[in-house]
LUMMIPA-287706 format. One record per residue (C-alpha): residue number from 0; residue in three letters; x, y negated, z negated. Coordinates in Angstrom, 1 decimal, decimal comma, always signed. Layout:
# residues N
+-------+------+--------+--------+--------+
! marba ! baza !      X !      Y !      Z !
+-------+------+--------+--------+--------+
!   NUM !  ALA !      X !      Y !      Z !
...
+-------+------+--------+--------+--------+
This chain:
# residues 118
+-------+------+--------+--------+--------+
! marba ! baza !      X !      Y !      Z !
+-------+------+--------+--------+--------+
!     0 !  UNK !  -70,0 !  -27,7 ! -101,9 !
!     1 !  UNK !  -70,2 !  -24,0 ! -103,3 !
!     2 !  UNK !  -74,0 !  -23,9 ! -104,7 !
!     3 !  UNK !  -73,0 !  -21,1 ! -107,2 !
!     4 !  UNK !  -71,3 !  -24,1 ! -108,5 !
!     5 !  UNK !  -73,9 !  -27,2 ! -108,8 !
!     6 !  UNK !  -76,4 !  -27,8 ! -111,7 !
!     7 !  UNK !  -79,8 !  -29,2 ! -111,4 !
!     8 !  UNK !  -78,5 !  -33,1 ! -110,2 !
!     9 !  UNK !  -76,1 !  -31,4 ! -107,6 !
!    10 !  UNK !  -72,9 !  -31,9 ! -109,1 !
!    11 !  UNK !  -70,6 !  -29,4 ! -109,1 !
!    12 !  UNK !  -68,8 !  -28,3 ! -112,7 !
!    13 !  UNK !  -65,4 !  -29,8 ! -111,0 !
!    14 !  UNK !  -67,2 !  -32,8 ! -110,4 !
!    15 !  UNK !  -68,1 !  -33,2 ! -113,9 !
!    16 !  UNK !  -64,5 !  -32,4 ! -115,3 !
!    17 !  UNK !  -63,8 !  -35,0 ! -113,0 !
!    18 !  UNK !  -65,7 !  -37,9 ! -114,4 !
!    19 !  UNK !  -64,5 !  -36,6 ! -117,8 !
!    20 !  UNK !  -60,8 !  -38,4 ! -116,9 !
!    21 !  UNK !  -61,8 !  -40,8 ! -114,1 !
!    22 !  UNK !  -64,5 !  -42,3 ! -116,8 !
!    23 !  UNK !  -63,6 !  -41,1 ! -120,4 !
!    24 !  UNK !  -65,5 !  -43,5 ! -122,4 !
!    25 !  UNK !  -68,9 !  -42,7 ! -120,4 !
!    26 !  UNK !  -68,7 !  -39,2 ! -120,2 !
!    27 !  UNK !  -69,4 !  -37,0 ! -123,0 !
!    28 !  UNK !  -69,7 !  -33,4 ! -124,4 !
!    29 !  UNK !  -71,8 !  -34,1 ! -127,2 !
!    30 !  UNK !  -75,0 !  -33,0 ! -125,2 !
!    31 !  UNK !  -73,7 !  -29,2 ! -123,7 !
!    32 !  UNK !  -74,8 !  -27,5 ! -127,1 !
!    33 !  UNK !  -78,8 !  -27,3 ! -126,5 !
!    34 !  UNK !  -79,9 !  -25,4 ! -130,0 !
!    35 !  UNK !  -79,7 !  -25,6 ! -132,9 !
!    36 !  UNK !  -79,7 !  -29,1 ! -132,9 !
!    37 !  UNK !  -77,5 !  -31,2 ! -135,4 !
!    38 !  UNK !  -79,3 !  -32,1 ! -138,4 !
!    39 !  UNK !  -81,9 !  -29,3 ! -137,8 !
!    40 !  UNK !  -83,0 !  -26,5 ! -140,2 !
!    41 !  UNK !  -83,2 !  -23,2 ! -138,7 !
!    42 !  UNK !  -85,4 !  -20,7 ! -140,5 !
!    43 !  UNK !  -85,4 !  -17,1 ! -139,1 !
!    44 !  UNK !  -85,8 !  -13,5 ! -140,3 !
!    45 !  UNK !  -82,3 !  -12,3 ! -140,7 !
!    46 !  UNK !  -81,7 !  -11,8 ! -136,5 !
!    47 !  UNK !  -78,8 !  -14,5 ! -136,7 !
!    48 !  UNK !  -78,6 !  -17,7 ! -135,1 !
!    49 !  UNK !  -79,4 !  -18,8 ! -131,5 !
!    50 !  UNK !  -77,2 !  -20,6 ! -130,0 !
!    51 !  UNK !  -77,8 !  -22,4 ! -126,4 !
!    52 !  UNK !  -75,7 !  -25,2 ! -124,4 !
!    53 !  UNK !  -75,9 !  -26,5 ! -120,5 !
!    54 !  UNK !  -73,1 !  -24,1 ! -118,8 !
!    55 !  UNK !  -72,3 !  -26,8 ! -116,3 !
!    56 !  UNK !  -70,3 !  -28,5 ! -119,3 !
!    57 !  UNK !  -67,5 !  -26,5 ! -118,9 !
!    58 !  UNK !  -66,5 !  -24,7 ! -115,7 !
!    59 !  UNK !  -65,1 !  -21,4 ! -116,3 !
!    60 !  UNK !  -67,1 !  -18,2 ! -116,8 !
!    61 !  UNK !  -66,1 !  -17,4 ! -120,4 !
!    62 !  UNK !  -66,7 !  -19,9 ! -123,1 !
!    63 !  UNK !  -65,2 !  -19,4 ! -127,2 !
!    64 !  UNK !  -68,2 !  -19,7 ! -129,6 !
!    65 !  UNK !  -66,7 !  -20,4 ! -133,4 !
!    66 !  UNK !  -69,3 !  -20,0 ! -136,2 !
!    67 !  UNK !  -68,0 !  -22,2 ! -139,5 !
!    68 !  UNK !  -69,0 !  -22,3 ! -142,8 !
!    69 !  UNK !  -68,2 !  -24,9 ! -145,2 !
!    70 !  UNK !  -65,2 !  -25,4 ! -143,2 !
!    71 !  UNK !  -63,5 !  -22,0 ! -143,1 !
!    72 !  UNK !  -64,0 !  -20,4 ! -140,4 !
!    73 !  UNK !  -66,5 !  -17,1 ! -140,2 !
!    74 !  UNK !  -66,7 !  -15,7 ! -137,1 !
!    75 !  UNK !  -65,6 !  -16,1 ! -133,0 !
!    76 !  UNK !  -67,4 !  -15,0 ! -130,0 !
!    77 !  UNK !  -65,9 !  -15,0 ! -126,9 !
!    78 !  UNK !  -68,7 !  -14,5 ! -124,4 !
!    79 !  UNK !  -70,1 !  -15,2 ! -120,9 !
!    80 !  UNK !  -70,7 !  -19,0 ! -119,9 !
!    81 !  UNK !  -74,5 !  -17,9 ! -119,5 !
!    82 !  UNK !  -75,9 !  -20,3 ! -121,4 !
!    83 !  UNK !  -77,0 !  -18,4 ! -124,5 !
!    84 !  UNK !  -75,8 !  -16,2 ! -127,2 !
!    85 !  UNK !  -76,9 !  -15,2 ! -130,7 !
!    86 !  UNK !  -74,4 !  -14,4 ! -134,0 !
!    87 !  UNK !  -74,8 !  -11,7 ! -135,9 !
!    88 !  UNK !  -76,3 !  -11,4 ! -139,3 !
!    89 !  UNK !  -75,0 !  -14,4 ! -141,2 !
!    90 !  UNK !  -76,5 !  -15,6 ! -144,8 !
!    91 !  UNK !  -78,2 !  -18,9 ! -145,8 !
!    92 !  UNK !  -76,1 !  -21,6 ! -145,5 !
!    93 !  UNK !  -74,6 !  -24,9 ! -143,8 !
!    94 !  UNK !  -73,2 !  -23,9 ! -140,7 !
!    95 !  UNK !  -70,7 !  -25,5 ! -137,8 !
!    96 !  UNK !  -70,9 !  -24,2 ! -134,6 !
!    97 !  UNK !  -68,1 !  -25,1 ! -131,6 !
!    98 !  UNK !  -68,2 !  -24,0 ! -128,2 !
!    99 !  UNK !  -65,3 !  -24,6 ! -126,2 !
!   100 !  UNK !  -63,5 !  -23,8 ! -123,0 !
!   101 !  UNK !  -60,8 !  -20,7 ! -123,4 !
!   102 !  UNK !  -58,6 !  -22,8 ! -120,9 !
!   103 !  UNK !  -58,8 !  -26,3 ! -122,2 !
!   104 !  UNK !  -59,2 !  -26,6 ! -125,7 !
!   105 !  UNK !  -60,4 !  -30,4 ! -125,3 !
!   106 !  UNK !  -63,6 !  -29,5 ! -123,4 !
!   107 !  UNK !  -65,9 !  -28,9 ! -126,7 !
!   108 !  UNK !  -68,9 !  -29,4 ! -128,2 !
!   109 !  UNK !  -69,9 !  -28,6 ! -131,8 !
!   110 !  UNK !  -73,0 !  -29,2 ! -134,1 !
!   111 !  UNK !  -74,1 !  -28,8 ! -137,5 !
!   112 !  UNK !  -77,2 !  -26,9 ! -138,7 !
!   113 !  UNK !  -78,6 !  -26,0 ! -142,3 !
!   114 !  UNK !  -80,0 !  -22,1 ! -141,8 !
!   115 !  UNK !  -82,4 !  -20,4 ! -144,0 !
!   116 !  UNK !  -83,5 !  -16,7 ! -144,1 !
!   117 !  UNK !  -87,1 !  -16,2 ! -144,7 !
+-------+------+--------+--------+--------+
């Protein structure tokens, strides 16, 4: 097993993709995106949001970030599958925020946020 390739539980990301269609019902996305949490209010000083998910979710080393606001959509990110990323500026508002593979649109996770600017 290529250890560049295992999370913290030793499976590899192909191993998780793997369980997604050998056990669709128990497997699930809606944990990858680590902050902000859904629900949560995010109060900050005008820096933009930060955004972090589990990169083991999805396997390849580039991941599409899509920022949305009241459905439309403001801003995409493509960036490195590192973990963590931050937006730019954005205003107060009720946000959705989707991360999801650039090579197969079903791997996804999104989550909304209320964010306020102190």
């Amino acid at each position: 097993m290529n250890s560049s390739l295992t999370n913290s539980i030793g499976f590899s990301s192909f191993d998780l993709i793997a369980s997604k269609y050998l056990y669709p019902d128990l497997y699930s996305l809606n944990d990858m995106i680590t902050f902000p949490f859904g629900g949560m209010t995010e109060i900050n000083g005008g820096t933009g949001v930060r955004i972090q998910w589990h990169p083991t979710f999805i396997s390849t080393d580039k991941v599409k970030i899509e920022l949305f606001s009241s459905g439309v959509l403001m801003s995409t990110i493509i960036t490195t599958n590192n973990g963590s990323s931050n937006t730019d500026y954005i205003p107060s508002g009720i946000y959705r925020i989707k991360i999801s593979s650039l090579s197969d649109s079903s791997l996804y996770d999104s989550v909304s946020f209320d964010y306020v600017r102190d």
